[in-house]
Each structure stands twice: as structure tokens, then as C-alpha cells.
C-alpha positions in Angstrom: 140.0 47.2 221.0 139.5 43.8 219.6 136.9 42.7 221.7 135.3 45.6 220.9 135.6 45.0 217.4 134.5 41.6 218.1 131.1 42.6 220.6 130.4 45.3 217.1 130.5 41.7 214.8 128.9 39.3 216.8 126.3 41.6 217.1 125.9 42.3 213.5 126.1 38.6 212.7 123.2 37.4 215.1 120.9 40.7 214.1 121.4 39.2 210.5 120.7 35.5 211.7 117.4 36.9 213.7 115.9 38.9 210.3 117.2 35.9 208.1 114.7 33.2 210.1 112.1 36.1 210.6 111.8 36.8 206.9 112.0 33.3 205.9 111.6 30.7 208.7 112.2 27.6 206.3 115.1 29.3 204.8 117.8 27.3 206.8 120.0 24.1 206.5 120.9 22.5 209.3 124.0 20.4 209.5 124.2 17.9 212.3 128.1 16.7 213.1 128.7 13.6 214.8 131.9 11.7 216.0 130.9 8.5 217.3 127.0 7.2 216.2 123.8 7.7 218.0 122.3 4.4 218.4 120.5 2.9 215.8 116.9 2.9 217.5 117.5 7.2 218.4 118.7 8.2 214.8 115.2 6.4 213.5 113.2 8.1 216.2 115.1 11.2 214.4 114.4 10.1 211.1 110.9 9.5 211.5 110.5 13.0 213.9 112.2 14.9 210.7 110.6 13.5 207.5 107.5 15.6 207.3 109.3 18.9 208.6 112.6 18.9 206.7 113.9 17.8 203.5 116.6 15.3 203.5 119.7 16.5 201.5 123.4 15.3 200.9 126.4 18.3 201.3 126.4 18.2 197.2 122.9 18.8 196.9 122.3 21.4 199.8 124.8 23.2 198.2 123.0 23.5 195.0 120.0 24.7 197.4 121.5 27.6 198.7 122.0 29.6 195.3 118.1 29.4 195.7 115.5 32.1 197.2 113.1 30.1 198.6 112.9 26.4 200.3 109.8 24.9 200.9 111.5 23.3 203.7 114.2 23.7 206.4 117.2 21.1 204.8 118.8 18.3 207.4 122.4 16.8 206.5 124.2 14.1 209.4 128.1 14.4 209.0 130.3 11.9 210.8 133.9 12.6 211.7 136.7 10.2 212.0 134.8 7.5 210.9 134.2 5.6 214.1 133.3 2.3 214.0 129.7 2.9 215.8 129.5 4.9 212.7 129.3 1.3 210.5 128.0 -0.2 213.2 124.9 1.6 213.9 124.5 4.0 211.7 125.4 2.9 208.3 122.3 0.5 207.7 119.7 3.1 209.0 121.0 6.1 206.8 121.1 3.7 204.2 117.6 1.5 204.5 115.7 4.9 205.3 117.7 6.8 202.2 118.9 9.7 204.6 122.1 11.4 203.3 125.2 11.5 204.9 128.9 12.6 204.3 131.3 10.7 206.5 134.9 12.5 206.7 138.1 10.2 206.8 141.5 11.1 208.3 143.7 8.1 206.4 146.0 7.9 209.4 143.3 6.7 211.5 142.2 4.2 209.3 145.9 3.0 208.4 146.5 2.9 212.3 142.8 1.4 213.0 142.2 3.8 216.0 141.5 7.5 216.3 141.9 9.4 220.4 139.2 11.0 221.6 141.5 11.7 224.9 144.6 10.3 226.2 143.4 7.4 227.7 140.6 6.7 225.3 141.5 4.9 221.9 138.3 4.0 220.2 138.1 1.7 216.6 137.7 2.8 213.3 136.3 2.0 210.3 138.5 -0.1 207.9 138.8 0.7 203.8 136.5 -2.0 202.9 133.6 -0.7 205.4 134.6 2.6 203.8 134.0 1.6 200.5 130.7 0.0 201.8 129.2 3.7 203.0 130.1 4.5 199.7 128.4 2.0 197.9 125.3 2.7 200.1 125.2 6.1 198.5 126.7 8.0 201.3 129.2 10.4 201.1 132.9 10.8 201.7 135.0 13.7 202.5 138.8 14.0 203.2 139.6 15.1 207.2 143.5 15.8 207.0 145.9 13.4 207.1 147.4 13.3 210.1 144.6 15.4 211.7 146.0 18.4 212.9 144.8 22.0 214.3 145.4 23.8 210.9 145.1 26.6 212.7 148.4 26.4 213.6 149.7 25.1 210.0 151.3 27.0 207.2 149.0 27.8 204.6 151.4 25.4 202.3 151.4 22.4 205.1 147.6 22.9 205.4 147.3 22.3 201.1 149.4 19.3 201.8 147.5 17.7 204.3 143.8 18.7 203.0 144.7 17.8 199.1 147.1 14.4 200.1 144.1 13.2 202.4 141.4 13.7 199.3 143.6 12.1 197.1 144.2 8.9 199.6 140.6 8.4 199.6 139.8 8.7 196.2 142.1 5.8 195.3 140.9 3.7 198.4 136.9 4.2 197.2 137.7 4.8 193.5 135.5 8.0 193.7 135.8 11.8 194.0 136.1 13.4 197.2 135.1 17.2 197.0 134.1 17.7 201.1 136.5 18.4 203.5 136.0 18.5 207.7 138.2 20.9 209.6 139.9 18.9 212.8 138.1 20.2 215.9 136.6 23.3 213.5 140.3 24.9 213.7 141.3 26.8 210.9 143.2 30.2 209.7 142.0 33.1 208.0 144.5 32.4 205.1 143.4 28.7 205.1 140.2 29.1 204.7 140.6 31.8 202.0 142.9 29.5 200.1 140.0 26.7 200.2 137.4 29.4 198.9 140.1 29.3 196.0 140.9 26.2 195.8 138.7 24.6 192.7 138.8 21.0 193.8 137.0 21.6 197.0 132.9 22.4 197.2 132.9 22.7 201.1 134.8 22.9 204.2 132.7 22.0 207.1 133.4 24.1 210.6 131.8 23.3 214.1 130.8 26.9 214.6 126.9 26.4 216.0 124.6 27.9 214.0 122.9 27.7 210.4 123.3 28.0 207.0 120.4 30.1 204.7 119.2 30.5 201.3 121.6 32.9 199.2 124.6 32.4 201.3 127.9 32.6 199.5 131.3 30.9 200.1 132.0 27.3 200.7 132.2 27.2 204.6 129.3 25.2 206.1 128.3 25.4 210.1 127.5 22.4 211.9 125.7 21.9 214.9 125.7 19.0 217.0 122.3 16.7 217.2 120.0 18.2 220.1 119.7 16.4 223.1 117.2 13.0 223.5 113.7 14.1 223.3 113.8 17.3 221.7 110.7 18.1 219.3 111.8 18.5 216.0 108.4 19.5 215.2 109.1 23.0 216.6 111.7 25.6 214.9 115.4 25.2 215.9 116.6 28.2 217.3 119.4 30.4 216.3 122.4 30.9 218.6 122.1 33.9 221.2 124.4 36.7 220.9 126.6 35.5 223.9 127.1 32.2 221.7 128.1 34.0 218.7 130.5 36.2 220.8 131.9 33.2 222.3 133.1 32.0 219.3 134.2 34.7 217.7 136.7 35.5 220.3 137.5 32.3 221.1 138.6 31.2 217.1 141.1 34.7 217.9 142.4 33.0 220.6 143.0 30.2 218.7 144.6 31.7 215.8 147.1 33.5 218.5 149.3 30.7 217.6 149.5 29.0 220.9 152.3 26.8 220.9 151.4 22.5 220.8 152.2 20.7 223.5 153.9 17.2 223.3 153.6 14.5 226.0 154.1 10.4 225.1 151.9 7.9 224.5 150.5 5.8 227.1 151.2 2.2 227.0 148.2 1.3 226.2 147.7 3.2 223.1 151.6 1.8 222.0 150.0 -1.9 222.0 146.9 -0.4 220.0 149.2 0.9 217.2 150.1 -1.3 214.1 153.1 0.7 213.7 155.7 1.6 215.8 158.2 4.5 216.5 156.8 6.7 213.8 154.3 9.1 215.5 153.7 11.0 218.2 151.1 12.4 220.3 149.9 16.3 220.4 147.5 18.4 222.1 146.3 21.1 220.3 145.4 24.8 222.1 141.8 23.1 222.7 143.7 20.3 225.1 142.2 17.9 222.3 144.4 15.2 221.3 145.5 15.0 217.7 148.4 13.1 215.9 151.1 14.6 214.2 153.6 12.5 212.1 157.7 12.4 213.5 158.9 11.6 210.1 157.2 14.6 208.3 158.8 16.6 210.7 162.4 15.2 210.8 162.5 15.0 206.8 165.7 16.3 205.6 166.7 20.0 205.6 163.8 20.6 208.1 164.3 23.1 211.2 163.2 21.1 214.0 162.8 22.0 217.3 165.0 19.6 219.4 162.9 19.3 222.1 159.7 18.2 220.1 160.4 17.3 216.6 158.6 19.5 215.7 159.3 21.5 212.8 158.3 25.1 213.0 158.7 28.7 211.1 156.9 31.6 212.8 155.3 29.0 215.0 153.4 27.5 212.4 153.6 23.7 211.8 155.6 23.3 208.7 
């Protein structure tokens, strides 16, 4: 009966999308997530296609937006997770010689390590502190992305506060500046997660990667994000909504992920052992998505910790702890 109940939600959702655009077809903000940078001669030919047509806003001040009835415009935001290097290397002078906002989210261990995985034979660089603290200085934003980044849908709500509130707090005193944006890893999150950050005081939005907008009078601090249509799309026409199939899709496939599906451990390859700056103190994961994420061995061996002795990995009710 769930899918039912899931066919009956997905429908409502996208009938409310579809009289949402109807009623007021500037009434959305679209937020664009990237991981590694467009080049730098494609994000202008962006820039230039979406001045006229959309209005230009940071996560702080779209959020301000949305208490309001009417926009003049449709609102644009570029977010960046992991902070890749293309990210400073391409991107970082355009959004900052053109003035477009962006918010860029940081998992520390990356940047302590120097590389993030995209897969598990792909290692790509990251930005350092001080290039960090240049997008900064450039006006750009910075949220927190985990520490370690994990699935926290398979994290306790208290090992989710940890790692969402350590991360912020890591970056604040690498920048020397508030960090109030967060970026769920690969859009995975709980139900009791994300209703602890609608509670939590110190945090104005947690970004997903569920496809689809975000409108004039919406309430709550979850943002959608949508990644950056493909080359040569006309940003003169409107961006459509997703289809109900989309919407379904999602929905039943976030229950699937919140099943709890156990993580699945497998070593390093050697080349990413070479890559590391540190040595013998984390391991490799694959989250339910087959995405690869890093999860640290000491956290989970601390003392007085139930660890699985196969994994290290330290579990209660198969959530990490």
C-alpha cells in the first residue's frame, strides 16, 4: 500500500507544481547544483542568456524572497559541491567579475585530505583553505557539506547533528565567517534529520537534489536543486516542472533509501592510498546509491563503541553511529 500512498502524493505534489507556475509563471527559484565547474566560456554564455530573464540571487537572499507574493522575476542561484578545483579554477573569476551569486559547500575532510572520489577509480583535486577563503572574499558563499561526507540517511539523528554542526563550525574558523547553508551528500537524508534541521536555529537551509523548484510562499528550509540544462538550451523560454513519473520516481526511490540498506565496505585502490596525505585512518564506503563516500575508522573504533568486526563500522539499529 505504500506505492499507493506514494502514486496519491506524487500526484498531489505535481498538480500543485502545475497550478503554482500557471497562476504565477515567474513565481519560481531555480537552484542549479554543480560538482565539478562548467567551463568558464559556457557559464558566461549562461550568464549573459539569464540576465534579462531572471534575477540573480545568493541562498540568503532568495530566502528572504520566498516569504514574498509576487516576483517580478524567476530567481537563479549556482551551488557547488565538494569544492572541486575546476570550481576555483574556472568558475571562481566569472561568478565573481560578472557579480553572479553562488554558495559553494565544503566537506573539511576533503580539503584536509586534498581530494574528494567521484568513483573508485576517480580521485579528482580540491580546493585548498586559502582558495576557500578567496571565494569568500569574492563575495560568494560558503556552506558546511558533512564532515566526513556521509549518506545521513543512514546516520542517527545524533551522528547526523555531529557531522552537519562540527563541519559548519570547521569552516567558520578556516574563513573567519558564518556558515548558515548546509548541502546534503548525494541529497540523502531521513525524515527525523531533516525535521531536526527545520529546528535547528543555526541553520537557514538544507539543500537536496530532488529536481524541481522552489516558489513564492513556500515554507520550511529545504531547497530543491536541479542540475544546469544541457549546452544549448534557451533560457529565454520557461523551465519546465518535473512530470509526474519524475516526481514518483523520487518519492519512492528516497523510501528506498531510507529502508536502511546496509553500506558496503571494499579498500582503497592503490592509487587513491598514494593520493592521501594521511594514512591508515579512513576507509572507503559505498553508500545504497553505489556512490562513494568516506567514512572515518577512528570515529568508529572510539572507545566503548559497538563495532561490527567485519567493517568497523559502528552501528545501533543499522544506523551509523
Amino acid at each position: 500500500m505504500k506505492l499507493l500512498a506514494d502514486v496519491a502524493d506524487s500526484t498531489k505534489e505535481w498538480l500543485h507544481h502545475r497550478w503554482r507556475r500557471l497562476r504565477k509563471p515567474n513565481g519560481y527559484w531555480c537552484i542549479l547544483y554543480l560538482h565539478a565547474a562548467l567551463p568558464a566560456e559556457r557559464l558566461r554564455m549562461i550568464a549573459h542568456a539569464t540576465r534579462d530573464d531572471f534575477e540573480w540571487v545568493t541562498l540568503t537572499r532568495g530566502l528572504e524572497l520566498t516569504g514574498e507574493r509576487e516576483w517580478q522575476r524567476p530567481l537563479l542561484t549556482f551551488t557547488y559541491d565538494d569544492a572541486d578545483y575546476s570550481v576555483f579554477e574556472e568558475a571562481l573569476q566569472v561568478h565573481a567579475e560578472l557579480k553572479m551569486p553562488a554558495a559553494l559547500f565544503v566537506c573539511p575532510r576533503y580539503i584536509e585530505e586534498g581530494v574528494r572520489y567521484v568513483s573508485e577509480d576517480e580521485v579528482r583535486r580540491t580546493m585548498t583553505w586559502a582558495q576557500i577563503r578567496e571565494w569568500r572574499a569574492a563575495g560568494l558563499e560558503v556552506g558546511a557539506h558533512t564532515v566526513n561526507h556521509i549518506p545521513l540517511n543512514q546516520a542517527s539523528v545524533r551522528r547526523a547533528k555531529e557531522e552537519i554542526l562540527q563541519s559548519a563550525r570547521m569552516i567558520e574558523d578556516q574563513i573567519g565567517d558564518r556558515v548558515i547553508h548546509f548541502s546534503y551528500p548525494w541529497g540523502c537524508y531521513s525524515d527525523a534529520v531533516a525535521q531536526w534541521i527545520e529546528d535547528e536555529p543555526s541553520i537557514a537551509s538544507a539543500v537536496t537534489t530532488e529536481f524541481e523548484y522552489n516558489y513564492a510562499g513556500m515554507q520550511g528550509k529545504h531547497l530543491r536543486r536541479r542540475p544546469p540544462p544541457e549546452a544549448g538550451f534557451d533560457w529565454s523560454r520557461r523551465l519546465r516542472c518535473s512530470s509526474l513519473y519524475q516526481i514518483l520516481h523520487r518519492r519512492h526511490y528516497r523510501r528506498v533509501l531510507n529502508a536502511q540498506v546496509p553500506v558496503f565496505f571494499y579498500e582503497q585502490p592503490e592509487q587513491v592510498q598514494r593520493a592521501k596525505r594521511t594514512t591508515n585512518t579512513w576507509e572507503r564506503t559505498v553508500c545504497p546509491t553505489g556512490l562513494p563516500c568516506v567514512a572515518t575508522q577512528q570515529w568508529y573504533d572510539r572507545p566503548g563503541a559497538n563495532t561490527d568486526s567485519t567493517s568497523g563500522l559502528t552501528k545501533k539499529d543499522g544506523l551509523l553511529e
